[in-house]
C-alpha positions in Angstrom: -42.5 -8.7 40.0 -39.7 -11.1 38.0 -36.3 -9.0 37.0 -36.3 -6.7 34.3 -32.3 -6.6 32.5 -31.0 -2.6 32.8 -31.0 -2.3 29.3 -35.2 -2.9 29.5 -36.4 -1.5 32.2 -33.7 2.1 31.3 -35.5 2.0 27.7 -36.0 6.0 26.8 -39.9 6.8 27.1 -39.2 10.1 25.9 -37.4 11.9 23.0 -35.6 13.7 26.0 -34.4 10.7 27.1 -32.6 9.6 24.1 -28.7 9.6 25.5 -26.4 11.1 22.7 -29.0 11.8 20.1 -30.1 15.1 20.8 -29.8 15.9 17.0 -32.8 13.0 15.8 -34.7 14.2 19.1 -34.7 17.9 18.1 -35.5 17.6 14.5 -38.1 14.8 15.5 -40.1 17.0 17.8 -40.2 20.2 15.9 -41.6 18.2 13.0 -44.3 17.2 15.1 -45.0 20.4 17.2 -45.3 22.0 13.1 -47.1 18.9 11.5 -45.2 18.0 9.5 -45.4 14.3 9.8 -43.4 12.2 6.9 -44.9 9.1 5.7 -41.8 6.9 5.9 -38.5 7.6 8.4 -34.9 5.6 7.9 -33.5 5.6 10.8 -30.1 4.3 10.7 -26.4 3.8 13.2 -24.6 1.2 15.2 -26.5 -1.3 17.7 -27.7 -0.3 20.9 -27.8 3.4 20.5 -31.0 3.6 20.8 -33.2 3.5 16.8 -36.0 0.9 17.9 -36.5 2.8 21.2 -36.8 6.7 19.1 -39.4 4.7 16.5 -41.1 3.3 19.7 -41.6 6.7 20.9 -42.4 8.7 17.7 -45.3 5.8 17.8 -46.5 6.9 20.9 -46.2 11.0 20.3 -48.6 10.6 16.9 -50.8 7.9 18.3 -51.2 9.5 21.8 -54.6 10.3 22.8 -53.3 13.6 23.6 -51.3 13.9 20.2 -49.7 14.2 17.8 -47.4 16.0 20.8 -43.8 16.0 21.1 -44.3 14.9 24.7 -46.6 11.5 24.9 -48.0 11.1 27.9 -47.3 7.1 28.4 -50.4 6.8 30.9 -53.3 6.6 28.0 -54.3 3.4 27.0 -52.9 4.0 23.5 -49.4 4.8 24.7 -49.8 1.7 27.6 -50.2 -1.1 24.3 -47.3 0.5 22.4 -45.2 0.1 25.5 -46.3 -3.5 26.3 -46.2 -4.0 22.4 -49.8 -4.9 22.1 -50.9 -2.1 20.4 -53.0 -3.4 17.0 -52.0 -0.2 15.2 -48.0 -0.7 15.7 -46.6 -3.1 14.1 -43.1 -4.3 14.6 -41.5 -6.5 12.3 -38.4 -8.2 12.2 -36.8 -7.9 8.2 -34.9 -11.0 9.3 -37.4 -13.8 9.5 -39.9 -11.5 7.1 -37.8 -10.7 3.9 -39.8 -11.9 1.4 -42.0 -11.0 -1.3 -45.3 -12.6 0.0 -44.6 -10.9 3.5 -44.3 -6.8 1.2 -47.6 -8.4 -0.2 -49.4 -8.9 3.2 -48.4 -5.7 4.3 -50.4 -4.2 1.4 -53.0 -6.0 2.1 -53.4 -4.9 5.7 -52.7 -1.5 5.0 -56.3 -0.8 2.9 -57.5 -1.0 6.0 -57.7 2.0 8.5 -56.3 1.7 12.1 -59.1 0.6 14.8 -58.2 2.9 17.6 -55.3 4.9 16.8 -54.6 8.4 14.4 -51.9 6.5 12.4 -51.2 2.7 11.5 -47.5 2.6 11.7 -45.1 -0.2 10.5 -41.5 -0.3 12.0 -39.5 -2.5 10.3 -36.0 -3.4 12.4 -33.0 -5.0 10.3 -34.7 -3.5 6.9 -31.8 -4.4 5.1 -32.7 -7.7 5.3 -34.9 -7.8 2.9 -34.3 -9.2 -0.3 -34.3 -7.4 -3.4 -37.9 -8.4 -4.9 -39.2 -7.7 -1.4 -37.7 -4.1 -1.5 -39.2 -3.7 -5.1 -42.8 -4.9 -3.8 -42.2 -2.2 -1.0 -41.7 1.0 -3.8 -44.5 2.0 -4.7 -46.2 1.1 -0.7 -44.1 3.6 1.2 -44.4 6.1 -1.7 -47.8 6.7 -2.2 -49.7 4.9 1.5 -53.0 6.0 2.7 -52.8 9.4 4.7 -52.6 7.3 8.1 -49.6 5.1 7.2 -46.6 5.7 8.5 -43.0 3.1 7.6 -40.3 3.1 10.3 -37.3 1.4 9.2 -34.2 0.4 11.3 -30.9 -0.6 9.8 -27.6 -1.2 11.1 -26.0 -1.2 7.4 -27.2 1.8 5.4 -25.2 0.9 3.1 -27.2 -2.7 2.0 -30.3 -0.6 1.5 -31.3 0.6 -2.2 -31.0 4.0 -2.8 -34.9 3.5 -4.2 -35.2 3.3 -0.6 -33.3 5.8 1.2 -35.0 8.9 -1.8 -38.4 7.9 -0.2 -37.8 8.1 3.4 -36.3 10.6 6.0 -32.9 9.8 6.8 -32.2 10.3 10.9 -28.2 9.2 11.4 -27.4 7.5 15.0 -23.9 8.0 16.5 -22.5 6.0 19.2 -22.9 7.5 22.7 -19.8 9.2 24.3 -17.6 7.7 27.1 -18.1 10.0 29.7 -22.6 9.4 28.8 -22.7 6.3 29.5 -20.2 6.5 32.5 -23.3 8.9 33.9 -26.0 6.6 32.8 -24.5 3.7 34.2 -24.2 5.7 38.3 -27.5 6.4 37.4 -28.1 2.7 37.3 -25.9 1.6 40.1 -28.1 4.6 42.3 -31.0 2.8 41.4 -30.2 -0.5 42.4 -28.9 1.0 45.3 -25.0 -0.5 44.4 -21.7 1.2 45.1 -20.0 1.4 42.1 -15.9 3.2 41.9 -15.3 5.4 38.5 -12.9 3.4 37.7 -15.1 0.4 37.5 -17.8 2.3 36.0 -14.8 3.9 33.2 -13.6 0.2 32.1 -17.3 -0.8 31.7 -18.1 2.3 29.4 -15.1 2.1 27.2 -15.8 -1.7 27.0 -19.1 -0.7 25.9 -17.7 1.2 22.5 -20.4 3.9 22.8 -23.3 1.5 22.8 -26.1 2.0 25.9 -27.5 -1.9 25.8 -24.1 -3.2 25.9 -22.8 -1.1 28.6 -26.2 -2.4 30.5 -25.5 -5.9 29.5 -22.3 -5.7 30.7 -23.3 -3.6 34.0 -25.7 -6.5 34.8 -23.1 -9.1 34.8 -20.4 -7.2 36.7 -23.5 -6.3 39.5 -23.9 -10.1 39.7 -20.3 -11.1 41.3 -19.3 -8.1 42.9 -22.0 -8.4 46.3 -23.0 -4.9 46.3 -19.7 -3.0 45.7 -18.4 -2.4 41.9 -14.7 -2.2 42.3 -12.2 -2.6 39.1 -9.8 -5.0 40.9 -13.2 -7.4 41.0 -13.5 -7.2 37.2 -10.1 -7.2 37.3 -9.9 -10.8 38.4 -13.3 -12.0 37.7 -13.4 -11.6 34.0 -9.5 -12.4 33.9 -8.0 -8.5 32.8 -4.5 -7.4 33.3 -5.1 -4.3 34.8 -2.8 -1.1 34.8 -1.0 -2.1 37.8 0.6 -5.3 36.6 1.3 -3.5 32.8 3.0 -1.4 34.7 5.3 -3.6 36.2 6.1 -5.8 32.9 6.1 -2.5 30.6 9.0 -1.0 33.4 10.7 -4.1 32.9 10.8 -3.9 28.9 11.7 -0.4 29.5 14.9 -1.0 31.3 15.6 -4.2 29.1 15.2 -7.2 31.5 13.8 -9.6 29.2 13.7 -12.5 32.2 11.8 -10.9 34.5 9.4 -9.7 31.9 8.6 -13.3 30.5 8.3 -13.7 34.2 5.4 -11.6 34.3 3.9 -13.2 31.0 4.1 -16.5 32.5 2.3 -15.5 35.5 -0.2 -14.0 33.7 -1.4 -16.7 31.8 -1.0 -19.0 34.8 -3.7 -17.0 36.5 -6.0 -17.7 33.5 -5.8 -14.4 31.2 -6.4 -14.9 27.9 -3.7 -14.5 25.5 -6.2 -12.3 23.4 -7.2 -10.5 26.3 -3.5 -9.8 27.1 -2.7 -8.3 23.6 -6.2 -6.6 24.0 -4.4 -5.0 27.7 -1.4 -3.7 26.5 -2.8 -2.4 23.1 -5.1 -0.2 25.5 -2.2 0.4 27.5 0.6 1.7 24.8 -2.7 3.9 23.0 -2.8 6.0 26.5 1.0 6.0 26.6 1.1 7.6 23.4 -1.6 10.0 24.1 0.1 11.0 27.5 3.1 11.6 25.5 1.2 13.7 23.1 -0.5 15.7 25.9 -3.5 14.4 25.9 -5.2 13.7 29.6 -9.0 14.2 29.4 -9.5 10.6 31.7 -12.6 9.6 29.0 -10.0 8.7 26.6 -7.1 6.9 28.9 -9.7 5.3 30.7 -7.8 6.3 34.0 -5.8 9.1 35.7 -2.7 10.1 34.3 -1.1 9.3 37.4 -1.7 5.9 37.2 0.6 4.7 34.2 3.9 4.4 35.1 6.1 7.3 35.0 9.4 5.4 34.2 8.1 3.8 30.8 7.3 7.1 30.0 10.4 8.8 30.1 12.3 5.6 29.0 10.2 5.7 25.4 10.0 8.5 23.3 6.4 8.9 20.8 8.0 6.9 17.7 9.0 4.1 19.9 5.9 4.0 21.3 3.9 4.1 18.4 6.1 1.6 16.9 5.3 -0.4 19.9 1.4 -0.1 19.3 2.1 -1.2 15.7 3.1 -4.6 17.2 0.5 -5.5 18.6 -2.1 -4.9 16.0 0.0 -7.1 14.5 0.6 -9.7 16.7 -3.6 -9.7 17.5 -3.9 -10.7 13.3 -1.4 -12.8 13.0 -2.1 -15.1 16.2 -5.2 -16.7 14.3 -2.7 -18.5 12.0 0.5 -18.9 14.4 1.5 -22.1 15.5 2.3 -21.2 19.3 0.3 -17.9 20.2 1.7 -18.2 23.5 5.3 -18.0 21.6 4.0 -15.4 19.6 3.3 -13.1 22.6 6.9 -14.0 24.4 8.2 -13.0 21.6 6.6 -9.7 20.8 7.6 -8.9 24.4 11.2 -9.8 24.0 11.3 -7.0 21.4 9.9 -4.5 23.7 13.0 -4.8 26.0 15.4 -3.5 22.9 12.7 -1.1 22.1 14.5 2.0 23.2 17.2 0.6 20.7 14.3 1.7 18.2 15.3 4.6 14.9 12.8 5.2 12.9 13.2 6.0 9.5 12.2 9.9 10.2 15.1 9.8 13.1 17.8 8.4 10.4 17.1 11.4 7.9 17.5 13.7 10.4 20.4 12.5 11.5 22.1 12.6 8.2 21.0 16.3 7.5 23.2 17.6 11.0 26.0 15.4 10.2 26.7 16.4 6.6 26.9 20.0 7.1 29.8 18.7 9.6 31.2 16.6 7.9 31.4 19.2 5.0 33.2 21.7 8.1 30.5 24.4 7.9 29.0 23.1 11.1 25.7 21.7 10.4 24.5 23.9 7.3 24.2 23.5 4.4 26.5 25.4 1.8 24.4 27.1 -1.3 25.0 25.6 -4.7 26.8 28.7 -6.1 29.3 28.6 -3.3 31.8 26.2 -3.5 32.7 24.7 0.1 36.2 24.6 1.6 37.6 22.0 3.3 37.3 22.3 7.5 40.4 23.6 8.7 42.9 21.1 10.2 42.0 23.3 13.8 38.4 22.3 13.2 37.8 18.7 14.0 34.8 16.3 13.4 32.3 16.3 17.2 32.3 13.6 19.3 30.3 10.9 18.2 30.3 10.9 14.9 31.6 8.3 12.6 35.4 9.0 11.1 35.3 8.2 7.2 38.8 7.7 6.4 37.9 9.1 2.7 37.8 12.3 4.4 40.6 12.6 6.8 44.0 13.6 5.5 47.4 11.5 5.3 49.7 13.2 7.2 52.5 14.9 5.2 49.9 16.5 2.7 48.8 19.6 1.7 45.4 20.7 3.3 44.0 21.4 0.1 45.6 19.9 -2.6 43.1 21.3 -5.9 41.1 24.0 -4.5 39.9 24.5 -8.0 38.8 21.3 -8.9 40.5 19.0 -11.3 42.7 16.4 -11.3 46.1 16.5 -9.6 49.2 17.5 -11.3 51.2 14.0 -12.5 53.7 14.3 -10.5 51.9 14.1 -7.4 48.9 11.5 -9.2 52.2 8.4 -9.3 52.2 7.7 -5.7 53.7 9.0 -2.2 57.3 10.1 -2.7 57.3 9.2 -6.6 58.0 12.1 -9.4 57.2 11.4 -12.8 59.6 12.3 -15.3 58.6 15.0 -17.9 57.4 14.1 -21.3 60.3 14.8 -23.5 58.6 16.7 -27.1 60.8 16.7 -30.4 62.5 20.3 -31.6 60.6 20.4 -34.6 57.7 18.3 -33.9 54.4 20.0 -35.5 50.6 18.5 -35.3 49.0 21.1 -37.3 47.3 22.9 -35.1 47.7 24.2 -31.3 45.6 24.0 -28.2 44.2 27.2 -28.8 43.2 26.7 -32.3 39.7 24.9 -33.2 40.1 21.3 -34.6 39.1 21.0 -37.7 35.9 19.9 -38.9 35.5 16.3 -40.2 33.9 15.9 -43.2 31.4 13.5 -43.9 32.1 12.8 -47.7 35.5 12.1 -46.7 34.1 9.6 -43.9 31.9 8.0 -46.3 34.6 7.1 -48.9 37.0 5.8 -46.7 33.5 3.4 -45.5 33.3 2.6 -49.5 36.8 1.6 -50.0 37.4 -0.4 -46.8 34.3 -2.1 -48.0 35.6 -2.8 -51.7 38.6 -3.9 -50.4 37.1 -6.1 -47.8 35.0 -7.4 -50.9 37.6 -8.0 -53.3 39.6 -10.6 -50.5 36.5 -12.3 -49.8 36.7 -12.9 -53.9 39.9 -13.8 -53.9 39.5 -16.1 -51.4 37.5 -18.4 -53.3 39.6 -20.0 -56.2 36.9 -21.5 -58.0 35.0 -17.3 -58.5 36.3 -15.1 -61.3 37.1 -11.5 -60.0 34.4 -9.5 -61.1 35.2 -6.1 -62.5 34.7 -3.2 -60.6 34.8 -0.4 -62.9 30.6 -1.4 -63.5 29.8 2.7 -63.0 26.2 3.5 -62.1 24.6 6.6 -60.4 22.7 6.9 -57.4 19.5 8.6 -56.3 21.6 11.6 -54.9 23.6 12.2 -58.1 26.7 10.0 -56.6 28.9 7.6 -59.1 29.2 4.1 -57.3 30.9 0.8 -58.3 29.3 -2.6 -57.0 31.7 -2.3 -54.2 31.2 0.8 -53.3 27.2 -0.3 -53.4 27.6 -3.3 -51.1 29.4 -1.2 -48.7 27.6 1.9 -48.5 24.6 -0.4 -47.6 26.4 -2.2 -45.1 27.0 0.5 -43.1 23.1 1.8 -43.3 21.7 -1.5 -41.9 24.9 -1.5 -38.9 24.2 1.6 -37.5 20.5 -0.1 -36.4 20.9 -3.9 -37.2 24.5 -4.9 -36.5 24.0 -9.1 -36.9 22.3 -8.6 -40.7 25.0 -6.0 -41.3 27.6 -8.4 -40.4 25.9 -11.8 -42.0 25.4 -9.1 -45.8 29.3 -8.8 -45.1 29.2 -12.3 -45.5 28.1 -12.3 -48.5 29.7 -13.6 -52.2 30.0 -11.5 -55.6 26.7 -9.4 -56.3 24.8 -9.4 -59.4 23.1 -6.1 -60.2 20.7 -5.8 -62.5 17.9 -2.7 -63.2 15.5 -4.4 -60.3 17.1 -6.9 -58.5 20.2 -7.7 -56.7 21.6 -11.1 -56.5 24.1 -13.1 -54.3 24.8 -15.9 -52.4 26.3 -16.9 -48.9 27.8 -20.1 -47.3 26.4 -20.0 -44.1 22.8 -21.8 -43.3 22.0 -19.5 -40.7 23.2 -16.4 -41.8 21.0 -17.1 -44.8 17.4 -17.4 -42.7 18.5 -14.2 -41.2 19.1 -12.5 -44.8 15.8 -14.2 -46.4 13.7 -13.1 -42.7 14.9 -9.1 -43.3 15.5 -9.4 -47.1 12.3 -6.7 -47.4 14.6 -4.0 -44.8 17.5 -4.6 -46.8 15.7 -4.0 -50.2 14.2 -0.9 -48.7 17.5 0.8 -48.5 18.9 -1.0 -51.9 15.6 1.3 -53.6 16.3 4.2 -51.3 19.8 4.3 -52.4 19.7 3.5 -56.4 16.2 5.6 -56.9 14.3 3.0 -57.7 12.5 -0.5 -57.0 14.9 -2.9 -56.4 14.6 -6.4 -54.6 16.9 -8.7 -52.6 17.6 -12.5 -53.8 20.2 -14.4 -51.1 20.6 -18.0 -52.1 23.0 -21.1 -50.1 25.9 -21.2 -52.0 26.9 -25.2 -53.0 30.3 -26.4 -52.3 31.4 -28.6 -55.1 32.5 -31.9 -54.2 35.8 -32.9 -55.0 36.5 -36.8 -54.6 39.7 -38.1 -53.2 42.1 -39.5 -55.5 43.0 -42.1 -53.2 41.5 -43.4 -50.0 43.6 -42.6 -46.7 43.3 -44.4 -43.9 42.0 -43.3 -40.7 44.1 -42.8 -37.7 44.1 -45.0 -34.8 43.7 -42.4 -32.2 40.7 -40.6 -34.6 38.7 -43.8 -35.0 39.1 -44.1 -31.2 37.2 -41.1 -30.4 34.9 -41.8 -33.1 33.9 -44.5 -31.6 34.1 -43.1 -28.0 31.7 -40.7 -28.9 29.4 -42.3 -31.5 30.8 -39.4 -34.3 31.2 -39.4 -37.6 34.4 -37.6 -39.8 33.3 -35.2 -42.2 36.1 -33.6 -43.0 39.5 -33.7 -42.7 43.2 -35.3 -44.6 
């Protein structure tokens, strides 16, 4: 007879076989045991735990000669051709290779026609998500409405890619992955049968390799029972397939522990001269710090550390606390991305290990905090808690000093010669002691018959806001009237032009151009200052009219002339408008030409200028 693989010749034949699913299993035969057979099943989960083996033997329980029984007998010649997969009336089809429309069509086709030896025609369907989208569209209306003897069993590993047109027709069954300690059993169950001798230890590495699926913990079983003659041991895995082992982390985790970074690149060097990988070494000591950090969290159930507590070292575990540990396990899920795009990954790894020897340097952020809430209740001398808000906190007693260990701030110790407590009260210090050290400031000598007005203990009195205003209106008339008189060529206007405002008030020009002046500052201080600018204004019943020397303070004007008539209106009670025009300088001609200095024409010519003004 030529070699069957573990993972074959250990397929389940029964639904009490099924390792880890005991859920699918129950529900699977108590819907047969009642009849109550569905037309279409979804069966769903990671690889290798085991879906195309349950839809194999849900074929065999309702096509059994004996059946529809939860227990198929697998002698009957029905039950023989669905294990040899030559039974006409089962038919498996991959939804890789056949995910296409005309493949749905063919399988309406066949399915008009009953089943030539069998209760039930049954489709299973692995990879379903495979299909295309038309394909799964051409399926709808097959799986639900098929003939009475029809029954669709599909297989996915990503639920997720199938249509939830789908998933409403079918009966969902979720696969989880199988549990360490499972497929530790299944795999002795295995070595007994090939009569092999196979340590836990061995078997452990090979089931947590596995990540809870059965057919790769076979797979891998068969090639570990092909180099090790008879005898599983871990040290043969160990060096076959190039591990580290927990023996040799051990030693290069102790030597990070007590910081001698030479003799752990030591170890790293070796390592990789013996042929591990450096992704198998990150892969190690990842494994390694996770059971660290689960020992230090009091975990020891040996299906999740993979070995015996008393195998990691005992040193590293008292030399790290959890935080540095974890921060630890943080590097190297680092360090296993980032070595796909390093330029050395043999420098990246060296590295990474360097750190590990200042590891027990490590604070965390949580550490720091905590930290700084026990030192400030001492360095606040009410040792180590914290004062309520309402009372106010004294300062520590000279007979009190700071603990060992903590930092000295000299903004809180004392000069020597002063009082303990200067302003237990609060406030600032008298001014004799706020000159310097030794220094007294003379007292403030006060006239006989000086008199303010009012005292200390009297309430200033109010300002008033007329008042405020007209001193605004007459700084601004006055302010106008020089800018008048600088210009020689302008006649003074007169100022006692009288009109009344919207609010009853009696205004001159002046007192108009400065009362909106200081509007427009209190939000717009650059067109407050450029109208300040301004030359004599000319107001009529709807306009206002003036002009200013400036170019630029004129495109500011002419760009908010609409804000500044909006307040011009507000203020006079009706419509007004804002005209702002360049004002032209008259040319005066020189009586006689002067000539040019040498030193002027000079840097005229130095820097390609040209005079414009000047005697």
């Amino acid at each position: 007879m030529s070699y069957e693989v573990t993972a074959t010749r250990r397929r389940p034949q029964q639904f009490d076989d099924l390792v880890g699913q005991e859920f699918v299993a129950a529900t699977l035969k108590n819907s047969i045991k009642s009849g109550k057979i569905a037309h279409a099943y979804l069966f769903s989960g990671p690889r290798g735990c085991g879906k195309t083996s349950t839809a194999r033997i849900l074929a065999k329980a309702l096509n059994c000669q004996n059946g529809p029984t939860d227990t198929p007998c697998g002698t009957c010649s029905n039950c023989q051709e669905i294990i040899k997969g030559s039974s006409l009336d089962v038919i498996e089809i991959d939804g890789a290779s056949n995910n296409s429309v005309e493949n749905v069509r063919q399988i309406k086709d066949e399915i008009q026609f009953p089943p030539s030896s069998s209760k039930y025609k049954i489709y299973i369907i692995d990879e379903v998500h495979m299909l295309s989208t038309s394909a799964f569209n051409a399926l709808l209306k097959t799986i639900e409405e098929p003939p009475e003897y029809v029954v669709f069993i599909f297989a996915t590993t990503e639920l997720q890619k199938v249509p939830a047109t789908i998933k409403s027709r079918c009966q969902q069954y979720n696969f989880r992955l199988v549990a360490i300690d499972k497929v530790k059993e299944c795999l002795a169950d295995a070595a007994r049968e090939l009569n092999i001798q196979a340590d836990d230890e061995a078997l452990f590495w090979i089931a947590r390799e596995s990540t809870g699926s059965m057919r790769d913990a076979y797979t891998l079983f068969d090639q570990v029972v092909a180099f090790s003659d008879g005898h599983i041991t871990y040290e043969k895995i160990r060096d076959k397939l190039g591990l580290v082992g927990v023996d040799r982390l051990n030693s290069v985790f102790e030597a990070c522990a007590q910081a001698q970074t030479t003799q752990a690149l030591g170890f790293i060097d070796e390592f990789l001269q013996n042929g591990i990988s450096i992704e198998q070494l990150i892969s190690n000591s990842a494994d390694y710090l996770r059971s660290l950090l689960l020992i230090k969290n009091g975990v020891t159930k040996e299906s999740l550390l993979g070995n015996s507590v008393e195998r990691y070292s005992k040193s590293v575990l008292d030399a790290w606390n959890p935080i540095q540990i974890e921060r630890a396990l943080s590097i190297f899920l680092t360090l296993y991305r980032d070595i796909r795009y390093s330029l050395s990954p043999r420098y990246e790894i060296e590295l990474t290990f360097s750190r590990l020897c200042w590891l027990s340097e490590y604070v965390s952020n949580a550490e720091v905090k905590k930290a700084i809430d026990a030192a400030k209740g001492l360095l606040a001398g009410v040792g180590g808690v914290a004062a309520s808000a309402s009372a106010p906190v004294e300062a520590p007693a000279s007979s009190a000093p700071l603990p060992e260990g903590l930092p000295r701030f000299s903004a809180l110790q004392e000069p020597e010669g002063s009082q303990t407590n200067p302003f237990p009260n609060g406030g600032p210090l008298p001014p004799e002691q706020s000159v310097g050290a030794g220094a007294v400031m003379p007292p403030t000598e006060v006239p006989a018959d000086y008199d303010d007005g009012w005292t200390n203990t009297d309430t200033p009195p109010e300002e008033d806001a007329a008042y405020e205003e007209q001193l605004q209106a007459e700084e601004a008339q006055a302010s106008y009237e020089d800018s008048l008189e600088a210009n020689e060529n302008l006649q003074k206007p007169q100022f006692d032009e009288h009109f009344t405002t919207a609010d009853g008030r009696d205004l001159t020009i002046a007192q108009l151009r400065g009362s909106i002046v200081a509007e427009i500052a209190v939000n717009e201080g650059f067109i407050a200052s450029a109208l300040d600018r301004t030359g004599l204004w000319k107001v009529s019943e709807d306009k206002v009219e003036t002009t200013i020397e400036s170019s630029l303070d004129l495109q500011l004007l002419q760009k908010n002339a609409v804000t500044i008539a909006d307040h011009l209106s507000k203020l006079c009670g009706r419509q007004m408008a804002f005209i702002v025009t360049e004002k032209q300088l008259e040319q005066t001609e020189e009586s006689e030409s002067k000539e040019i200095p040498a030193q002027v024409q000079t840097l005229v010519n130095a820097f390609k200028g040209t005079i414009v003004t000047g005697n």
